[in-house]
N, C-alpha and C positions, 0 to 999 in steps of 0.2 A: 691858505698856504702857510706852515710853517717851516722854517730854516734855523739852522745854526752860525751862529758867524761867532768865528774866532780871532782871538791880537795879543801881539805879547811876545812874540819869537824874537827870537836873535839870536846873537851873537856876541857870548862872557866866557872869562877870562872862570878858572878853578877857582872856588870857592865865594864867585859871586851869584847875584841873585836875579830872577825875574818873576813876572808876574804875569801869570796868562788870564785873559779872561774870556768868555763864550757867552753870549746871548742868545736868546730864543727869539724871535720875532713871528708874530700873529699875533690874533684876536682869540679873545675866549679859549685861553688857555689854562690846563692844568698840569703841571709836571711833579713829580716824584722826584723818582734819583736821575741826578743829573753825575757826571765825572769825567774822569779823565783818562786815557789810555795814551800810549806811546808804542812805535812802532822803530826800534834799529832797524838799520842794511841787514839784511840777509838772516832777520829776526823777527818772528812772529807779534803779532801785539800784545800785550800786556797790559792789565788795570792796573793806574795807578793809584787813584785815590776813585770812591765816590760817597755823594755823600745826598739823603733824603730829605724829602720836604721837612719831616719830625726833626733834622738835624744828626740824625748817626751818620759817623763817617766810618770809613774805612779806609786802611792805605794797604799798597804792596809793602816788605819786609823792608825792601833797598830803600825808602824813601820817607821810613817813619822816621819822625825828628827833625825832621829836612825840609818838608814839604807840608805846606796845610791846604786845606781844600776848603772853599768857604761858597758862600750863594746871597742870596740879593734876594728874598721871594717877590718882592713888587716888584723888580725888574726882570726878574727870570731869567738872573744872570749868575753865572758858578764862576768861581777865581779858584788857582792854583798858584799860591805861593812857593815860591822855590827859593829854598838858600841853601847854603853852601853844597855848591853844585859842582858838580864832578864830571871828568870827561864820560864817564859809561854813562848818563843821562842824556848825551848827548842822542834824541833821536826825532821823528815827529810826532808832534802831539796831539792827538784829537778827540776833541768835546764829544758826550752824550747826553744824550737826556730821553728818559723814559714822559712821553707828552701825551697829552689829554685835552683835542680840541672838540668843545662843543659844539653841535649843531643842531639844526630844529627838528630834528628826529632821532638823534641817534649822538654816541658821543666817541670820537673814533680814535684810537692806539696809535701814537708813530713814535715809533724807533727810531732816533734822529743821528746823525754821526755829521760833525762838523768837520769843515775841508782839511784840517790840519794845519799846524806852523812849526815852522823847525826852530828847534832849540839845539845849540853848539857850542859847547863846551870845549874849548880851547885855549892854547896858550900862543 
């Protein structure tokens, strides 16, 4: 059984910062890209950063400079740093991770999506 679990949401004031992080939980694991998406009210989701086992990352436009996307490979854990953070980032945010758990015949794909945590940007 693997899962996602994410921590890190709240609630900052413009131009402060958080730090989200998402862990992978199981045994005999392999994961790839792991990142981050964000979902506004009444707005589609969005990738915001991800980033590979090799280390490429990628960001959306709105968040380069802003935001780093980092990983942990022995803990199978991806962080999103966020600064200087703006009301329109205000949305929910939720973990992925491309996984690869082994078993004794076979080595099987999940597409993971973690529950999300709201990030709000306010004054």
């Amino acid at each position: 059984q693997v899962q996602l679990v994410e921590s890190g949401g709240g609630l900052v004031q413009p131009g402060g910062s958080l730090r989200l992080s998402c862990a992978a939980s199981g045994s005999m694991l392999s994961i790839d890209a792991m990142g981050w998406y964000r979902q506004a009210p009444g707005k589609q989701r969005e990738l915001v950063a991800t980033t590979t086992s090799g280390g490429r990352t990628n960001y959306a436009d709105s968040v380069k400079g802003r935001f780093t996307i980092s990983r942990d490979n022995a803990k199978n854990t991806v962080y999103l740093q966020m600064n200087s953070l703006k009301p329109e980032d205000t949305a929910v945010y939720y973990c992925n991770a491309d996984v690869r758990k082994r078993a004794a015949v076979t080595t099987e794909r999940h597409i993971l999506w973690g529950q999300g945590t709201q990030v709000t940007v306010s004054s």
